[in-house]
ROPAKE-618180 format. One record per residue (C-alpha): y, z, x. Coordinates in steps of 0.25 Angstrom, whole numbers, plus 2048, in hexadecimal, padded with zeros to 3 digits. Each point is the difference from the previous one (the first is absolute). Last residue first. Layout:
BEGIN
YZX;...
END
This chain:
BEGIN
14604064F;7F47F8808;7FF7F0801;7F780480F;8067FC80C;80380E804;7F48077FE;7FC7FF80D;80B808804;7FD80E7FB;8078057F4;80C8057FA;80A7F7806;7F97F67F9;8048037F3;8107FF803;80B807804;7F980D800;80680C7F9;80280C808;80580D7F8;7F38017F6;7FF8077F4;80F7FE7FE;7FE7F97F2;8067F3805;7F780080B;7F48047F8;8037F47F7;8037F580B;7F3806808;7F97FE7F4;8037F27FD;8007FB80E;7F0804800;8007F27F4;7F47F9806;7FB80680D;7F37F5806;7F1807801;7FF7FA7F2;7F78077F3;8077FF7F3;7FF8037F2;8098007F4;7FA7F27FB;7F280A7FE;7F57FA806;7FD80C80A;80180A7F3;7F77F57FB;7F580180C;8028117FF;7FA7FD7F2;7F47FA805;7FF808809;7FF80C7F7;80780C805;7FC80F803;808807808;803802811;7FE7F0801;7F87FA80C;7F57F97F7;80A7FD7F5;80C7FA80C;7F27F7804;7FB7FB7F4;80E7FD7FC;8027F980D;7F47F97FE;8047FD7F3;80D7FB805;7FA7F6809;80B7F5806;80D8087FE;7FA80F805;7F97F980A;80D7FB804;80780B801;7F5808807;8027F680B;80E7FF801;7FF810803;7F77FE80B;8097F6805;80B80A801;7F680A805;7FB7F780C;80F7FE802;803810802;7F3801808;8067F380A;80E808801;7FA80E803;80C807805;80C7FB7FA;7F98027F4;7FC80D804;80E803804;8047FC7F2;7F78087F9;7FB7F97F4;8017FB7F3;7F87FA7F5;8077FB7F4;8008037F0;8087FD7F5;8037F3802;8087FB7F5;7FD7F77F2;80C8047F5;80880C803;8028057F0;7F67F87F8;7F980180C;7FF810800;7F78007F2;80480A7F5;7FD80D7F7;7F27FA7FF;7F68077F7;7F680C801;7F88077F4;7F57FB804;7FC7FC80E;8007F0803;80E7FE804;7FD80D808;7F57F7807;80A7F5801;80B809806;7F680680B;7FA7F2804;80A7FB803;80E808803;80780C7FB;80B8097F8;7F980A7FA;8078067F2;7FD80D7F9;7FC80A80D;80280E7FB;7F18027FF;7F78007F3;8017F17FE;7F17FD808;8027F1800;80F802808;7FB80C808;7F37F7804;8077F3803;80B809808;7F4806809;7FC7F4804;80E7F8804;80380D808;80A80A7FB;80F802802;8068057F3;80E7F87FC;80A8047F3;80C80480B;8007F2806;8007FB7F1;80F7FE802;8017FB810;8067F27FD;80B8077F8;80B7FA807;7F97F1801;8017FF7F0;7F68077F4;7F67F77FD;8017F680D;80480D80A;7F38067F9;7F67F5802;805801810;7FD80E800;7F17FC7FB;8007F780B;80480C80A;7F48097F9;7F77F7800;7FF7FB80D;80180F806;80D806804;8088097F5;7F58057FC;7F07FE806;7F57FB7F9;8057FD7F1;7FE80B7F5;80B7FF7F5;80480D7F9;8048017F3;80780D7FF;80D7FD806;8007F67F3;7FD7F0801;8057F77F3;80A7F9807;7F47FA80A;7F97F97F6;7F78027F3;7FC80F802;7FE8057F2;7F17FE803;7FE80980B;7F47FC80A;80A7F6807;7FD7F5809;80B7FA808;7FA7F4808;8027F980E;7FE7F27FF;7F97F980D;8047FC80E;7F780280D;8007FF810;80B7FE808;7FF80080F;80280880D;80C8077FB;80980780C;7FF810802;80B80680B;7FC80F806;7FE7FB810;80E7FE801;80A8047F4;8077F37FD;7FB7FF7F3;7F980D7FA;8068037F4;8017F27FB;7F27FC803;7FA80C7FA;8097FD7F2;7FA7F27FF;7F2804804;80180A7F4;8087F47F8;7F67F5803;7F380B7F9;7F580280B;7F67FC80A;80080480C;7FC7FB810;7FF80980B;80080D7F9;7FE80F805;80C80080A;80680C7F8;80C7F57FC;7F67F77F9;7FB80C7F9;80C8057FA;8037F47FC;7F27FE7F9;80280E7F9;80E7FC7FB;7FE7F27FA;7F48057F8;7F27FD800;7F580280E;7F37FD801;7FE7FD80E;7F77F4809;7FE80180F;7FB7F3805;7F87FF80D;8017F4809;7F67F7805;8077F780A;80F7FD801;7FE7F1803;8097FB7F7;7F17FC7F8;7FD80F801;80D8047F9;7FD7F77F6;7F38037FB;80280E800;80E7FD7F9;7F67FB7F6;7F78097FE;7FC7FC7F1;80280D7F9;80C805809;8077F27FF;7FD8027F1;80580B7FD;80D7FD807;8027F57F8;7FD8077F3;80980B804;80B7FC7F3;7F38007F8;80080F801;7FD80C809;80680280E;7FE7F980E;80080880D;7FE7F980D;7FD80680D;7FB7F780D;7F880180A;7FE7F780E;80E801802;8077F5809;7FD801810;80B80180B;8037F2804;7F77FC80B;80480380D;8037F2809;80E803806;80080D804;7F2800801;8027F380B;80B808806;7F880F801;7F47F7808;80A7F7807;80780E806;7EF806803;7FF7F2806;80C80080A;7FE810803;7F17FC803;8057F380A;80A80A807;7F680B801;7F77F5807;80A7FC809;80380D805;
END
């Protein structure tokens, strides 16, 4: 009896001490990260290229872990995937992230929450048509390829031109002139002329490309309009943030990372976007579109608030966050974001 007592007591201390002592349930040892084409992904480019959120989630202790990375453009496709369940992290436009944010706050286990900022530079209208000199001078005929209506970066920040030129009730009036292709495609149409595509509305390099092409001229330049914004942010999951604090860090650093080497090498960061690019670009000349006064790398929001005002007040989305933070994870918090 004694010795049944003694094993019920330790088998009790056994379950208690695991109880008690079990280590926290592991973080991912994979993850998913889609990235688009563009200047705007320079960052994320780069932290694929160099391995930096290797690097980091090995030295918080997470070991080797593998990285996933996807091509993905357009507001819409990547939202889609992020809700399949086939994206940790994602790069893409502020107001797609914006509109996922709103529609899925407070839903448990389908909220998003931005990881970082990434990129800011001039969008450009360029125009194959020469009698199109600015946005009055459009027809239903003239259509503008951009990579995803109504949602993607471009298409919102084109909406927000139109509530300049033509007042806040008709924000939406070359909604109807809009053609979703991808940044590739739209250079080639625009160059080629024989499609219905006349005007691309686009980011480095494609816009300085097309600058280059005969025949095509600038209709005009989104700072003029907005002045210097993020336009694009990486966002995740919120239960996989939730879940994986320490890999949600090691990506945040990851991204300070690239931002910096963007800042202190631009030619290797030229070298690197021209190596990794889906066309062919001169590094030298990606190094000036780096240069440019419009363009800027940070991992810290500047400007989100802008877009979530305007989509607000244009009833694309029904939540509106009270301030920039709300929309991202904690440890952003402290940093002069807006």
């Amino acid at each position: 009896m004694r010795l049944k007592t003694i094993v019920r007591s330790l088998a009790a201390a056994a379950v208690l001490a695991a109880a008690l002592g079990a280590p926290a349930r592991a973080e991912v040892s994979e993850v998913r990260i889609s990235k688009g084409f563009g200047i705007l992904y320079l960052p994320l480019i780069v932290m694929q290229d160099q391995q930096f959120l290797e690097k980091r989630a090995k030295a918080a202790g997470l070991g080797d872990i593998k990285v996933t990375w996807l091509m993905l453009d357009g507001g819409n496709v990547i939202n889609d995937a992020m809700m399949a369940g086939t994206l940790d992290f994602a790069g893409t436009g502020a107001p797609g992230f914006v509109t996922l944010w709103a529609k899925a706050k407070g839903i448990p286990g389908v909220e998003v929450v931005g990881v970082s900022g990434m990129s800011s530079t001039s969008l450009w209208l360029m125009a194959n048509k020469p009698e199109l000199t600015s946005l009055k001078d459009f027809t239903p005929t003239d259509k503008i390829a951009l990579p995803g209506i109504k949602t993607s970066l471009a298409a919102v920040v084109l909406q927000m031109i139109a509530a300049k030129e033509f007042g806040d009730a008709n924000y939406a009036k070359m909604d109807p002139m809009t053609i979703s292709l991808p940044h590739p495609e739209a250079l080639a149409a625009l160059v080629g002329g024989k499609t219905e595509v006349k005007a691309h509305f686009t980011s480095p390099p494609f816009q300085y490309l097309e600058a280059k092409s005969p025949g095509i001229h600038r209709v005009l330049n989104s700072v003029d309009y907005l002045g210097n914004l993020t336009l694009d942010v990486t966002f995740a999951p919120k239960k996989f943030v939730d879940a994986n604090p320490k890999m949600t860090q090691a990506f945040i650093e990851a991204m300070d990372d690239a931002t910096q080497l963007i800042a202190k090498d631009k030619k290797l960061a030229a070298e690197i976007y021209a190596k990794n690019s889906k066309v062919k670009v001169d590094p030298a000349e990606v190094q000036q579109m780096i240069e440019d006064k419009d363009a800027r790398f940070t991992a810290t929001p500047e400007g989100v608030m802008q877009f979530a005002e305007f989509m607000h007040r244009a009833g694309s989305i029904k939540v509106k966050p009270a301030k920039w933070s709300d929309m991202f994870v904690p440890q952003l918090a402290g940093r002069p974001g807006s």
